[in-house]
Steps between C-alpha positions, in 0.01 A plus 500: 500500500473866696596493842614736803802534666477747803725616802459756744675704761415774716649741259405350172283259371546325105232279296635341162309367296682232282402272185626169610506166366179246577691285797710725627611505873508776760853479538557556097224786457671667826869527305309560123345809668835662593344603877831327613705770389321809631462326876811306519352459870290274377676137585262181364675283733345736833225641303172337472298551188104388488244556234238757571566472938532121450860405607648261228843331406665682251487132242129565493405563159283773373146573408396751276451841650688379826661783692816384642539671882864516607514539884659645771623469856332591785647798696267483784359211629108556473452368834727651668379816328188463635549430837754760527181729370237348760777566783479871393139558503511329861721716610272834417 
């Protein structure tokens, strides 16, 4: 079956597309695509990983044209952002 596997940082962003076996799991299509080796940031116990937005354990087993999402952190809390960006426009 044809599937996705994509990661993105600021700097660079990578799709591969990948011809997997039916039943396949996240965690298998992630190390079949190779991704692992050109982010070895990329840590699947701290990562999350979802299908298309939709967080998902990485046992979950595959659908056809699935594109596997690998995640990461946070560097700004979106809140915080936020309120640190409503304080400014008070302030002018």
């Amino acid at each position: 079956m044809k599937i996705e596997v994509a990661y993105a940082t600021p700097e660079r962003q990578m799709i591969i597309p990948l011809d997997i076996p039916d039943q396949s799991t996240i965690e298998f299509a992630i190390h079949e695509s190779g991704i692992l080796k050109e982010f070895p940031e990329i840590d699947l116990t701290k990562n999350a990983v979802g299908i298309f937005s939709r967080r998902v354990k990485l046992d979950t087993v595959l659908q056809s044209d699935d594109r596997v999402e690998i995640y990461r952190s946070l560097l700004i809390d979106p809140k915080s952002q936020r309120r640190k960006r409503a304080q400014k426009k008070k302030i002018m």
